[in-house]
LUMBASE-209415 format. One record per residue (C-alpha): x, y negated, z; chain; residue number from 1; residue in three letters. Coordinates in nm, 3 decimals. Layout:
# residues N
<guza x="X" y="Y" z="Z" chain="A" resi="NUM" resn="ALA"/>
...
This chain:
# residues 300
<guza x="0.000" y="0.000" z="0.000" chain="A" resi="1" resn="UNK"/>
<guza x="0.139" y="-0.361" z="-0.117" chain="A" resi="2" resn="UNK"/>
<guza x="0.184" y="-0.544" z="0.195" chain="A" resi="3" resn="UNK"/>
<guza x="0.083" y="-0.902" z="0.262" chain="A" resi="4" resn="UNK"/>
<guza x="0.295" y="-1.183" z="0.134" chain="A" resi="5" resn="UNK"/>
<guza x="0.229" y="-1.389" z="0.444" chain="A" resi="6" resn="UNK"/>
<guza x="0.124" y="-1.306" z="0.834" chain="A" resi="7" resn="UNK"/>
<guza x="-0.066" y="-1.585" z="0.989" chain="A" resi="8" resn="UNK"/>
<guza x="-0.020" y="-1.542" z="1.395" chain="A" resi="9" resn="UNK"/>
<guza x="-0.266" y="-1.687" z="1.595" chain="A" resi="10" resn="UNK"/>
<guza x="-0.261" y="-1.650" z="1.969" chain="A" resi="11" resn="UNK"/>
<guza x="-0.608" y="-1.684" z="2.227" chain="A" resi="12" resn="UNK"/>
<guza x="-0.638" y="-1.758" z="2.497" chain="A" resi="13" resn="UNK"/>
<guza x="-1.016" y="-1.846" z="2.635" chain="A" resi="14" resn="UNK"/>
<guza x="-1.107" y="-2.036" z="2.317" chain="A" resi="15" resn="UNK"/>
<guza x="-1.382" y="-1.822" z="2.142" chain="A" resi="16" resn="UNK"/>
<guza x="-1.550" y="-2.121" z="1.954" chain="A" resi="17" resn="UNK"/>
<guza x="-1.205" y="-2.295" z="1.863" chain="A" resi="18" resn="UNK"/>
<guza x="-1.120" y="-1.946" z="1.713" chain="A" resi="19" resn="UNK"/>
<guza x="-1.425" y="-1.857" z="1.504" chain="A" resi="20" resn="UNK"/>
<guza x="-1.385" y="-2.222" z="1.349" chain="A" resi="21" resn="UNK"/>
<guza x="-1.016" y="-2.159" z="1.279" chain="A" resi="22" resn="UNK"/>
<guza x="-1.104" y="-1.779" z="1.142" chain="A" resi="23" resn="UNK"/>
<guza x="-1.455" y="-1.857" z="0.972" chain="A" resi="24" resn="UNK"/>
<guza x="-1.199" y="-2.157" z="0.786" chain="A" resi="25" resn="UNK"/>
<guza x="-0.949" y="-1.897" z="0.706" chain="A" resi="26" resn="UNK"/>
<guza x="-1.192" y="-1.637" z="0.559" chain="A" resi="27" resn="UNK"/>
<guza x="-1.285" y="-1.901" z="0.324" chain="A" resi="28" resn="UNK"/>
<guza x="-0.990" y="-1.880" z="0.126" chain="A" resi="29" resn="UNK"/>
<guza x="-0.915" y="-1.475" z="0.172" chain="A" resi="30" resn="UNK"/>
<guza x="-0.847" y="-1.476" z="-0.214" chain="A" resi="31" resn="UNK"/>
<guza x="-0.591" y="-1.745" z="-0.242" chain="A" resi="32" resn="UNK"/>
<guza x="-0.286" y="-1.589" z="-0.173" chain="A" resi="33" resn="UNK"/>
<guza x="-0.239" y="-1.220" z="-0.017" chain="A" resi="34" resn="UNK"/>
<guza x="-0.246" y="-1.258" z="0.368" chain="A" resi="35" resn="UNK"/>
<guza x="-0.311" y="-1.091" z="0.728" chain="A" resi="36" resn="UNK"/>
<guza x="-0.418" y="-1.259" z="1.013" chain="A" resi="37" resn="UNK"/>
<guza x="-0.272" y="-1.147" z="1.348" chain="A" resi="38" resn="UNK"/>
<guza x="-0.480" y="-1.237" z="1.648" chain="A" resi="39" resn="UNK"/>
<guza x="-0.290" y="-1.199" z="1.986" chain="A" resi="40" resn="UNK"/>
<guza x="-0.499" y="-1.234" z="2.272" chain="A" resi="41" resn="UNK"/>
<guza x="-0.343" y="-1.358" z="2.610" chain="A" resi="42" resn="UNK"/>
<guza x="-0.561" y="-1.218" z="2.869" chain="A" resi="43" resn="UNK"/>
<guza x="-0.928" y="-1.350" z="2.752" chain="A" resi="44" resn="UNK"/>
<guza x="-1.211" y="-1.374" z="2.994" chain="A" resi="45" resn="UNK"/>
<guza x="-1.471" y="-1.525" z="2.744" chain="A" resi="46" resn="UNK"/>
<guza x="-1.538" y="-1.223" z="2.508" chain="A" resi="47" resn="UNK"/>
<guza x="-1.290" y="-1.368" z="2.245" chain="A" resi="48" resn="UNK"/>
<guza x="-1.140" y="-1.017" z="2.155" chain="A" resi="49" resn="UNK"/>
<guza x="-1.489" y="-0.864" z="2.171" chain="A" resi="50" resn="UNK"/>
<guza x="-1.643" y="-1.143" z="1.936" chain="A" resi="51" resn="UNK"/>
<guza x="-1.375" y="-1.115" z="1.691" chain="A" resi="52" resn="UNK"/>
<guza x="-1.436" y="-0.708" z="1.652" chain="A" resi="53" resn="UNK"/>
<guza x="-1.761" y="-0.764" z="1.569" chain="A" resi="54" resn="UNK"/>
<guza x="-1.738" y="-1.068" z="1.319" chain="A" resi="55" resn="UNK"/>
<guza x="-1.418" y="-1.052" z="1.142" chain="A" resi="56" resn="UNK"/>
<guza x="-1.322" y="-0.683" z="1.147" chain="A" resi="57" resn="UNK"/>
<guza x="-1.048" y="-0.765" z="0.852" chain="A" resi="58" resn="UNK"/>
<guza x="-0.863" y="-0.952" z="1.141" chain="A" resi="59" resn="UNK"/>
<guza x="-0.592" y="-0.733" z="1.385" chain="A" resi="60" resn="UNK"/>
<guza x="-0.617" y="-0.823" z="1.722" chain="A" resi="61" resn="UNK"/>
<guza x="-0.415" y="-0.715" z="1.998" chain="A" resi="62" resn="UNK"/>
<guza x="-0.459" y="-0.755" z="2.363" chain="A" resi="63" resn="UNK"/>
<guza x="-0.137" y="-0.871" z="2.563" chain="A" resi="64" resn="UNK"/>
<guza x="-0.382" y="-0.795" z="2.883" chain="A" resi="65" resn="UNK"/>
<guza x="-0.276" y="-1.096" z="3.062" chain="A" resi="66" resn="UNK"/>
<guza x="-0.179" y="-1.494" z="3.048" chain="A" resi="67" resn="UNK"/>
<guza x="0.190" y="-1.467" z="2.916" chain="A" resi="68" resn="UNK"/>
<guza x="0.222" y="-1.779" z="2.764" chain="A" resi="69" resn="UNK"/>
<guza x="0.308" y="-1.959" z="2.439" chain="A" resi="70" resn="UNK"/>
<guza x="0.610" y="-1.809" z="2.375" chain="A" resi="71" resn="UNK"/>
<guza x="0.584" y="-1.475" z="2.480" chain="A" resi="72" resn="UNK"/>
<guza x="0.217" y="-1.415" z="2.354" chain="A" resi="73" resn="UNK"/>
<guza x="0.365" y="-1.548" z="1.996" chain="A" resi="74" resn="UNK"/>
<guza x="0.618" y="-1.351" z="2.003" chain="A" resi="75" resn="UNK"/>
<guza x="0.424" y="-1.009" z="2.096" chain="A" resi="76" resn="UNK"/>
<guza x="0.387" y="-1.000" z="1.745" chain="A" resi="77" resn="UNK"/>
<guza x="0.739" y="-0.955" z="1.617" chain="A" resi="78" resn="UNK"/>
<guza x="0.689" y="-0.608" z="1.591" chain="A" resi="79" resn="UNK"/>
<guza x="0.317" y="-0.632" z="1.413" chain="A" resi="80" resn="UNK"/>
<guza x="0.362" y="-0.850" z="1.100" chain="A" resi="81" resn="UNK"/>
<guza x="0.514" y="-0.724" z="0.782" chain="A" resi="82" resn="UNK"/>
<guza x="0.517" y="-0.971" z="0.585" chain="A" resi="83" resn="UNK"/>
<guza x="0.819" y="-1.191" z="0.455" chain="A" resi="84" resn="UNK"/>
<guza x="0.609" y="-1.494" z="0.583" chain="A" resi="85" resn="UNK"/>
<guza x="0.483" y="-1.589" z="0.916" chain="A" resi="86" resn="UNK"/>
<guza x="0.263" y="-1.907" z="0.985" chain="A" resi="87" resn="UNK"/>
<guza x="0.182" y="-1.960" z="1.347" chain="A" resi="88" resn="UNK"/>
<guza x="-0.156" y="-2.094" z="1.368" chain="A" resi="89" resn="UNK"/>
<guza x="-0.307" y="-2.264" z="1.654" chain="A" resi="90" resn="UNK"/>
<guza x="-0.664" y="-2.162" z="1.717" chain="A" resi="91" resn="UNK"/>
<guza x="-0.824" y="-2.559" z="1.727" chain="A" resi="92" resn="UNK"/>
<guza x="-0.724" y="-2.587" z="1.336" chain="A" resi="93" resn="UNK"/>
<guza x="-0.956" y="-2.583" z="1.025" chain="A" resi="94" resn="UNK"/>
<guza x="-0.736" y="-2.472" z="0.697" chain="A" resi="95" resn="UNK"/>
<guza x="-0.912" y="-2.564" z="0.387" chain="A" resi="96" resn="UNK"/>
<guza x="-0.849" y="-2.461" z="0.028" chain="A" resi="97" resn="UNK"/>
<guza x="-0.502" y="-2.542" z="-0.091" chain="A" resi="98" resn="UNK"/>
<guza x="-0.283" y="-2.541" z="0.206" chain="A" resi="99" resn="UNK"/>
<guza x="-0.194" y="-2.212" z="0.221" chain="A" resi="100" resn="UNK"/>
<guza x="-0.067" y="-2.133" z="-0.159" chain="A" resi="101" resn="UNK"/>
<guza x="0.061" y="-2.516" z="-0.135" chain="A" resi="102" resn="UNK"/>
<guza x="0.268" y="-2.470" z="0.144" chain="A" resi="103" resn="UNK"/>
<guza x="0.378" y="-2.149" z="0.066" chain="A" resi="104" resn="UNK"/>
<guza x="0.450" y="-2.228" z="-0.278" chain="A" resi="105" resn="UNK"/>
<guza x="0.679" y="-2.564" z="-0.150" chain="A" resi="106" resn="UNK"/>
<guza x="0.875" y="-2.319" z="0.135" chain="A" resi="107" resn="UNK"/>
<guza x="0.977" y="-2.043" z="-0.116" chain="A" resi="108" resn="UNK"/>
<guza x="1.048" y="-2.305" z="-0.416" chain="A" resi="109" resn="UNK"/>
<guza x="1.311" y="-2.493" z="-0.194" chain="A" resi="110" resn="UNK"/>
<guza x="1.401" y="-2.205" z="0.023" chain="A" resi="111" resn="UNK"/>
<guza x="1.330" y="-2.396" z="0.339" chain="A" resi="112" resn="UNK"/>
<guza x="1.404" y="-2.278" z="0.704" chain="A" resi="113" resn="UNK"/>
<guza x="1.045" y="-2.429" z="0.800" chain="A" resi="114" resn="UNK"/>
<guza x="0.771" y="-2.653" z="0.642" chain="A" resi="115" resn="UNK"/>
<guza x="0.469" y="-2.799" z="0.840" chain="A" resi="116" resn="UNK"/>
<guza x="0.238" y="-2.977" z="0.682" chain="A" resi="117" resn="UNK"/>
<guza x="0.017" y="-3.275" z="0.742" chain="A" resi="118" resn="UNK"/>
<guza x="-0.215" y="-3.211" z="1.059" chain="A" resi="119" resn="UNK"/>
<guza x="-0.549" y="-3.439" z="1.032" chain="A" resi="120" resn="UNK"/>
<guza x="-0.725" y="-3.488" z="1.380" chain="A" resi="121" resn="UNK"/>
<guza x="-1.095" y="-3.550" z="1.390" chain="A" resi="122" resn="UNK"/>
<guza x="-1.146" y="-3.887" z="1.322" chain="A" resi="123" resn="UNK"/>
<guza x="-0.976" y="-3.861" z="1.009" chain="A" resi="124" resn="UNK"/>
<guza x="-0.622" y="-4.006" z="1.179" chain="A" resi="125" resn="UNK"/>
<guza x="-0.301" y="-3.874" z="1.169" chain="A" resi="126" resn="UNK"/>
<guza x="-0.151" y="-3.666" z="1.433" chain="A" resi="127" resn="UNK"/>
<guza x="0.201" y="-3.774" z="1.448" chain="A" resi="128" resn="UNK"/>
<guza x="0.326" y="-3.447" z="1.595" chain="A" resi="129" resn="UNK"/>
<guza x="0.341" y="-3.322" z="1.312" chain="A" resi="130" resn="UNK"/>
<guza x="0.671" y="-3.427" z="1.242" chain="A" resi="131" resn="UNK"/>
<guza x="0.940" y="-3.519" z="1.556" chain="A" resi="132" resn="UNK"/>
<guza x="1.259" y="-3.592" z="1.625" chain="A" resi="133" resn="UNK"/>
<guza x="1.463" y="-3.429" z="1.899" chain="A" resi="134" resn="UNK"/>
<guza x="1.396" y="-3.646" z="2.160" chain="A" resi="135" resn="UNK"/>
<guza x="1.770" y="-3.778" z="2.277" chain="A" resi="136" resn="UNK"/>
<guza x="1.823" y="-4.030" z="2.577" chain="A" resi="137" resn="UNK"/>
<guza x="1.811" y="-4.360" z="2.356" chain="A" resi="138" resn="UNK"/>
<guza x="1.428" y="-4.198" z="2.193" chain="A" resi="139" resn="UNK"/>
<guza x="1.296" y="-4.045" z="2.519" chain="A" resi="140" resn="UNK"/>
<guza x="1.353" y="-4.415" z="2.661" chain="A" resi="141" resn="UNK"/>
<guza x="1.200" y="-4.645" z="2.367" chain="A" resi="142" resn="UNK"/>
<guza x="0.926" y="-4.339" z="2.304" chain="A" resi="143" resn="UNK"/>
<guza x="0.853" y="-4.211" z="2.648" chain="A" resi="144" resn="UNK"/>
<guza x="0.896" y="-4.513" z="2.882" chain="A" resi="145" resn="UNK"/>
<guza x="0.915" y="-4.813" z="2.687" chain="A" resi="146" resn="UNK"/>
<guza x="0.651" y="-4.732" z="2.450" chain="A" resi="147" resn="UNK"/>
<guza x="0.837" y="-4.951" z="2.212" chain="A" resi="148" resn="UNK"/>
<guza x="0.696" y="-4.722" z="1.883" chain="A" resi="149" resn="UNK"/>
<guza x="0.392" y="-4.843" z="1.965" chain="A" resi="150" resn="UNK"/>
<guza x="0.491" y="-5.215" z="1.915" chain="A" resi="151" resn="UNK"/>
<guza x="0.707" y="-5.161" z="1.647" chain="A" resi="152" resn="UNK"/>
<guza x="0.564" y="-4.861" z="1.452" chain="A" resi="153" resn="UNK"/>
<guza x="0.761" y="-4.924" z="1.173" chain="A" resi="154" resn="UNK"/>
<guza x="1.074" y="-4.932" z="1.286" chain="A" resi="155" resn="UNK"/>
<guza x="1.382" y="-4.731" z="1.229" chain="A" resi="156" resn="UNK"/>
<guza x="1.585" y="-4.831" z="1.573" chain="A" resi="157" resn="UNK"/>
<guza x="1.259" y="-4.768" z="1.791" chain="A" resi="158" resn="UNK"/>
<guza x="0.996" y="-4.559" z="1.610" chain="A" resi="159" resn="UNK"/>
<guza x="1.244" y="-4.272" z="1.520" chain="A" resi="160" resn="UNK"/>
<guza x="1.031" y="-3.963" z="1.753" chain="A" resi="161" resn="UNK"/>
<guza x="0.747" y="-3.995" z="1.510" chain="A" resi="162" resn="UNK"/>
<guza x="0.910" y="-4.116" z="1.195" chain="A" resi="163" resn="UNK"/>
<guza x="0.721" y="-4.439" z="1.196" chain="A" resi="164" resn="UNK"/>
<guza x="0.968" y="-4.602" z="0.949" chain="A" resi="165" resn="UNK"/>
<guza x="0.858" y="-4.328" z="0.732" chain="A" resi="166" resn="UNK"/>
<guza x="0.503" y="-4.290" z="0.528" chain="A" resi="167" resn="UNK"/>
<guza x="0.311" y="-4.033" z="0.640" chain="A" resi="168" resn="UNK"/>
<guza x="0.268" y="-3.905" z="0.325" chain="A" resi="169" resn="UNK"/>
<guza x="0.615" y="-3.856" z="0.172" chain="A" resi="170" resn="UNK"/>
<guza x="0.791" y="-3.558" z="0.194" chain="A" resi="171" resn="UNK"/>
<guza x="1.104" y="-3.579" z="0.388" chain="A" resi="172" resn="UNK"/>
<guza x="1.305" y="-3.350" z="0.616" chain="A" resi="173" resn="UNK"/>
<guza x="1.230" y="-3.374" z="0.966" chain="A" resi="174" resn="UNK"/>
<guza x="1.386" y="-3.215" z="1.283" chain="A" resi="175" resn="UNK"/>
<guza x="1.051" y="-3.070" z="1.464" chain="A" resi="176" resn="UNK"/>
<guza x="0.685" y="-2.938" z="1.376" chain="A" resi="177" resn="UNK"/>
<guza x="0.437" y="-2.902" z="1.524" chain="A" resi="178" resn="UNK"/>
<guza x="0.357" y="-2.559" z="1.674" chain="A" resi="179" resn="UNK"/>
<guza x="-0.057" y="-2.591" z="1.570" chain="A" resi="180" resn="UNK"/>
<guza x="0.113" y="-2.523" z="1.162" chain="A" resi="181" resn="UNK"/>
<guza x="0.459" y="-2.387" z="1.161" chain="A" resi="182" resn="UNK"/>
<guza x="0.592" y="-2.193" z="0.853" chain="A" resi="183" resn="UNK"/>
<guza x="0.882" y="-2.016" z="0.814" chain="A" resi="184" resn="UNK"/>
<guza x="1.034" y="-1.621" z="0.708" chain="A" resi="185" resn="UNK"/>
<guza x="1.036" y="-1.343" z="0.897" chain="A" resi="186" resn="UNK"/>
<guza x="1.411" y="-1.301" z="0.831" chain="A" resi="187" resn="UNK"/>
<guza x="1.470" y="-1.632" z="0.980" chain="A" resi="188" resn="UNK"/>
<guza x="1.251" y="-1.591" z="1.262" chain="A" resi="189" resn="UNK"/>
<guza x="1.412" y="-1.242" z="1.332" chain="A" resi="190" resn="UNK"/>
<guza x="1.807" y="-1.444" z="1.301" chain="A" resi="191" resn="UNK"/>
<guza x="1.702" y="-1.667" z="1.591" chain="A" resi="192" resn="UNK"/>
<guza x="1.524" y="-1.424" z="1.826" chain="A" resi="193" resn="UNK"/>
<guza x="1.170" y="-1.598" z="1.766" chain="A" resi="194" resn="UNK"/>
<guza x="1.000" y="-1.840" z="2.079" chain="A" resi="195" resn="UNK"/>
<guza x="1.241" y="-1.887" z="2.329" chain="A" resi="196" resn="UNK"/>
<guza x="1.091" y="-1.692" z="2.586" chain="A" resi="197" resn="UNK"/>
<guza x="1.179" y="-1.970" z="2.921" chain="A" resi="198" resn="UNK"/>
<guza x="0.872" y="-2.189" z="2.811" chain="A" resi="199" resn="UNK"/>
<guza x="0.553" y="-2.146" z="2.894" chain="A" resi="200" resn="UNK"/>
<guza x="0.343" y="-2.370" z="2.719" chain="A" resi="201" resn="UNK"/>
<guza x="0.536" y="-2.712" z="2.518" chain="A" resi="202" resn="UNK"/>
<guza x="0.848" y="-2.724" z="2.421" chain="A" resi="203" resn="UNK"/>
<guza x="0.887" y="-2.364" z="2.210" chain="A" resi="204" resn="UNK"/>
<guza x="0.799" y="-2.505" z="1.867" chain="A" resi="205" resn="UNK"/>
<guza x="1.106" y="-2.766" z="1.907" chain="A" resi="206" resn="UNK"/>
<guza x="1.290" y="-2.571" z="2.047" chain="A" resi="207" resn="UNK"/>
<guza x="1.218" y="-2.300" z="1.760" chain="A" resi="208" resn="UNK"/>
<guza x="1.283" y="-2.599" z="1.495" chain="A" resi="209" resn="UNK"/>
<guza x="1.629" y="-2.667" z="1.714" chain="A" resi="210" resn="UNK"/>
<guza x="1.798" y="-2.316" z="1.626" chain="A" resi="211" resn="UNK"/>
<guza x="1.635" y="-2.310" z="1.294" chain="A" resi="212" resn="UNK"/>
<guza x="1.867" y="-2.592" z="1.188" chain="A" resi="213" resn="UNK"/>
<guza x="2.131" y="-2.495" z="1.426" chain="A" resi="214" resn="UNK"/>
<guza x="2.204" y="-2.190" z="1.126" chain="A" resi="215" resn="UNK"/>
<guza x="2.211" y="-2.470" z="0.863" chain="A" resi="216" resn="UNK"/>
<guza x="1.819" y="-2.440" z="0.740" chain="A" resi="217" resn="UNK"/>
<guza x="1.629" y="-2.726" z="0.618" chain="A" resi="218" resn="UNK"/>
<guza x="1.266" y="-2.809" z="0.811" chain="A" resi="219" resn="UNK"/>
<guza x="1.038" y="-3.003" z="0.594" chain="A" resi="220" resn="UNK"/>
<guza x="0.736" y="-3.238" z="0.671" chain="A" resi="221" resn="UNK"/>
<guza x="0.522" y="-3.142" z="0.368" chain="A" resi="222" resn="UNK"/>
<guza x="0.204" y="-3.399" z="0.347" chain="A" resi="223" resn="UNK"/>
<guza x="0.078" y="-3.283" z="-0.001" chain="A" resi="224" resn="UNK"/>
<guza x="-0.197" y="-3.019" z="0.180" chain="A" resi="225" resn="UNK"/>
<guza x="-0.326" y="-3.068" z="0.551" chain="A" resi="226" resn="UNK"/>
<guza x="-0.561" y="-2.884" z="0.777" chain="A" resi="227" resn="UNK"/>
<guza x="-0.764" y="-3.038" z="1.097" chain="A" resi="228" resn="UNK"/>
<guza x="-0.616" y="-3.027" z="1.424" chain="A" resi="229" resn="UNK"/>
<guza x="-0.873" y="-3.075" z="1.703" chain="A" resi="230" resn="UNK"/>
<guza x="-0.611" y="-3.179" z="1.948" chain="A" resi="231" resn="UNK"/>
<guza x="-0.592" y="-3.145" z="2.276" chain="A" resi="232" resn="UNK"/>
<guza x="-0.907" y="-2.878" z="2.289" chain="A" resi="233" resn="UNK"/>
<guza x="-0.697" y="-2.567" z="2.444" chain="A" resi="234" resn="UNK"/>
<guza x="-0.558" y="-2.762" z="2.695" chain="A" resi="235" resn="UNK"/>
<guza x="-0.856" y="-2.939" z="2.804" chain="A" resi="236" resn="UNK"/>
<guza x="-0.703" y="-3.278" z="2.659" chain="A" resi="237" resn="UNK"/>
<guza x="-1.000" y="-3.348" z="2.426" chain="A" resi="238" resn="UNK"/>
<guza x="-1.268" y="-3.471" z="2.593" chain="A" resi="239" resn="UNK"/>
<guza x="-1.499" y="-3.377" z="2.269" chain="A" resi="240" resn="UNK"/>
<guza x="-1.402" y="-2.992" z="2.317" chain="A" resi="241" resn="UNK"/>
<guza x="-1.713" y="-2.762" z="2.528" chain="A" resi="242" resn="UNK"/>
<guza x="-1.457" y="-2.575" z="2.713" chain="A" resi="243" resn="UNK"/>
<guza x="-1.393" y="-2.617" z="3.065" chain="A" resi="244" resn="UNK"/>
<guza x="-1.078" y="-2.617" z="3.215" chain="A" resi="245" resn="UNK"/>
<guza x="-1.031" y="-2.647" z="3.579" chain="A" resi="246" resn="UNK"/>
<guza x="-0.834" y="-2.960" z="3.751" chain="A" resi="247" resn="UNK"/>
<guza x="-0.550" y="-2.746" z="3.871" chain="A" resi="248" resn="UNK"/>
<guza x="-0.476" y="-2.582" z="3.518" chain="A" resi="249" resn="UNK"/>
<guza x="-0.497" y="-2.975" z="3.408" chain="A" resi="250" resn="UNK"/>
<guza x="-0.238" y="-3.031" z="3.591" chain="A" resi="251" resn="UNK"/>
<guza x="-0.033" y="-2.714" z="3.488" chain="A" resi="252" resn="UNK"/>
<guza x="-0.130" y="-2.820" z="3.098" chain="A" resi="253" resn="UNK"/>
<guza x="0.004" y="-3.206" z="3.172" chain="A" resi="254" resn="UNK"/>
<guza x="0.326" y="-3.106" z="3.356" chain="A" resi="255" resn="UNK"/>
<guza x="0.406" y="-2.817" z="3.134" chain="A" resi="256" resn="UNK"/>
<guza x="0.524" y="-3.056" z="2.832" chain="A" resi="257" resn="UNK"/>
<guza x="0.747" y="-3.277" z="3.086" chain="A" resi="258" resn="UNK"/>
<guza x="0.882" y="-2.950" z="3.227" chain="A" resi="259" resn="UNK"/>
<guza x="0.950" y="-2.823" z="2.906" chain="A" resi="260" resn="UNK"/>
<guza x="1.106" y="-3.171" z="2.808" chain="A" resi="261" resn="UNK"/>
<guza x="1.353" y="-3.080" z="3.130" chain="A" resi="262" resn="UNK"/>
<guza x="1.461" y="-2.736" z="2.993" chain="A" resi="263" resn="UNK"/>
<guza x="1.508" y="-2.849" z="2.665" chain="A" resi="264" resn="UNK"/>
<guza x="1.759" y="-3.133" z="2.759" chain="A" resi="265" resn="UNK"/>
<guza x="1.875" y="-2.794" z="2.976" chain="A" resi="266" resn="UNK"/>
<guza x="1.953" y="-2.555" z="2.684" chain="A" resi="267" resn="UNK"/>
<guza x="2.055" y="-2.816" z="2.433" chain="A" resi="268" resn="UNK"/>
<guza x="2.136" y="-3.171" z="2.473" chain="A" resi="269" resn="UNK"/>
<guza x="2.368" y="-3.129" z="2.837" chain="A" resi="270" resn="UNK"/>
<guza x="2.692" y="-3.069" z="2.671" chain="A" resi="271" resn="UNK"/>
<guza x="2.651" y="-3.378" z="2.466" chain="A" resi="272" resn="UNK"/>
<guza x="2.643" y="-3.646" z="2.673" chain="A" resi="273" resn="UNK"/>
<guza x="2.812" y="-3.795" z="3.028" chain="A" resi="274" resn="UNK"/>
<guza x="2.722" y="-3.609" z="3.320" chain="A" resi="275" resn="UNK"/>
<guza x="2.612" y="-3.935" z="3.483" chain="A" resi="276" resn="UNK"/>
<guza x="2.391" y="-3.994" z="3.158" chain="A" resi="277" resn="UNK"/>
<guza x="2.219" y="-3.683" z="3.232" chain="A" resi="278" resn="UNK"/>
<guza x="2.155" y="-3.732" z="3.591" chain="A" resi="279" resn="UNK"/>
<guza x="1.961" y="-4.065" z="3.478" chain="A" resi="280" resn="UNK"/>
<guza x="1.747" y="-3.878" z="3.219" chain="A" resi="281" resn="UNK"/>
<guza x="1.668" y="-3.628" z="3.492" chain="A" resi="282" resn="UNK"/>
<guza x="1.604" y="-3.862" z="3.705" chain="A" resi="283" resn="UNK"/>
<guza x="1.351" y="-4.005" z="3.428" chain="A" resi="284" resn="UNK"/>
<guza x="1.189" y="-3.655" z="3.358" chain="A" resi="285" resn="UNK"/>
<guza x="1.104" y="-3.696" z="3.758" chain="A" resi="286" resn="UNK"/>
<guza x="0.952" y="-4.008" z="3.722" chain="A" resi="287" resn="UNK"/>
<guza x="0.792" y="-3.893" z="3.374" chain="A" resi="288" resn="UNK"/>
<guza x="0.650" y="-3.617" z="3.617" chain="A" resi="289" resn="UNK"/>
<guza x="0.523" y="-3.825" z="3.903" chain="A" resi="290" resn="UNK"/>
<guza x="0.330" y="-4.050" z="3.657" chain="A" resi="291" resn="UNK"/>
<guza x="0.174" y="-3.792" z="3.509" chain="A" resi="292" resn="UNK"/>
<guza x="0.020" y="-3.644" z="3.820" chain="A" resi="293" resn="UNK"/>
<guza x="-0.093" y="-4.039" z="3.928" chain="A" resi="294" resn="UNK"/>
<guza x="-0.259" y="-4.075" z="3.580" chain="A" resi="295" resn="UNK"/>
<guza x="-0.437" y="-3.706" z="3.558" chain="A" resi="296" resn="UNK"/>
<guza x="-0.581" y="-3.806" z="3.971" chain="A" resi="297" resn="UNK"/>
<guza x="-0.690" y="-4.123" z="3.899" chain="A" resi="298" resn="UNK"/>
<guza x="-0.867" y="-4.020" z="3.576" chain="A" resi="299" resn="UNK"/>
<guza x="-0.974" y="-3.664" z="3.607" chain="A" resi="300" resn="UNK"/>
């Protein structure tokens, strides 16, 4: 039997209706290019695994039995897909005609390490996650603290994180995707050891992006075909999304990026700068941290 050209990975966790918008958008275009879709389920108490039996029986779905994660849950499928092609999927996205063969088509033409392409929230805007730079000391402060992107959105010396100084719909090489659309090989993926498995939620899809380029690979913002990213909606972010999600795993879901931010800086940026430099961007991260916490209390 020929096997599929591309896997799409998509892990669940509690997000039934997210997934049967993502899935019902997916069998939509079954015909446009030969793929499988891999459903990883991370411990599911509303039915999601059930559900998907029942409705989309050409899906696989596989039960990891508990909570494990981003990372891990992500990377439970390693051993699954077949394909030369992997797309990690996030479950609050709607793909619509086009993006898959476009996408595809763009990766294996230039022989890219990664491509994401342009991720559409809502209201029609931009999310500008879907392309980032590695966030250094100079972009964490102008892009973290001093907000100064958002005064100058334009800008090359302050608006670097989300490649202001860039239109959002050229093509260009970027440094990180975002995790909701991230495309790459198999081979690749199988080079760097997948998700690094230390994060729990945030953080894996740069750091993923990080050791793609770290073997010399190119990772590509690729505007030319989108899908819709309802933001926010697994991690009880979006205020729009029916699911609940309880204050305390809020607070896990709003501290995980800053954490993640931490071991990041950790694994990859320590060796490159002063050891008093570091201390001060730790010292940051801590205050990043605290503000958080202030912000989620005050407006829960």
């Amino acid at each position: 039997m020929k096997k599929p050209e591309l896997s799409i990975i998509i892990l669940n966790y509690n997000t039934r209706e997210l997934l049967d918008g993502c899935l019902r958008s997916l069998e939509k275009v079954i015909n446009e290019i030969y793929f499988e879709v891999v459903v990883i389920d991370n411990g599911s108490e509303d039915d999601s695994v059930e559900f998907v039996r029942k409705k989309y029986k050409w899906v696989k779905i596989f039960e990891t039995g508990e909570n494990l994660g981003f990372a891990i849950g992500n990377n439970f499928a390693k051993d699954i897909v077949n394909s030369e092609y992997v797309l990690f999927l996030n479950t609050d996205t709607v793909v619509p005609a086009g993006t898959l063969s476009g996408s595809l088509g763009y990766l294996k033409k230039h022989k890219l390490g990664a491509l994401g392409c342009k991720l559409i929230l809502p209201d029609g805007s931009l999310d500008k996650d879907a392309r980032r730079s590695f966030i250094t000391p100079w972009i964490g402060l102008v892009h973290l603290f001093l907000k100064l992107d958002r005064i100058f959105p334009r800008s090359k010396l302050f608006a670097k994180y989300w490649y202001g100084y860039i239109p959002d719909d050229k093509i260009h090489e970027v440094d990180a995707l975002q995790g909701a659309f991230f495309l790459t090989t198999k081979n690749i993926l199988d080079k760097v050891g997948w998700f690094e498995e230390d994060y729990f939620l945030d953080g894996e899809d740069i750091d993923l992006s990080w050791k793609i380029k770290n073997l010399g690979y190119k990772i590509v913002y690729y505007p030319e075909v989108s899908i819709v990213h309802i933001k926010g909606a697994t991690k009880g972010k979006n205020r729009k999304s029916k699911k609940y999600i309880s204050f305390n795993d809020k607070l896990k879901y709003r501290l995980s990026g800053v954490d993640s931010m931490e071991m990041f800086y950790r694994k990859r940026l320590w060796d490159r700068y002063s050891l008093i430099l570091n201390y001060i961007v730790l010292i940051g991260i801590k205050a990043l941290k605290f503000l958080r916490i202030i912000k989620l209390i005050l407006f829960k």
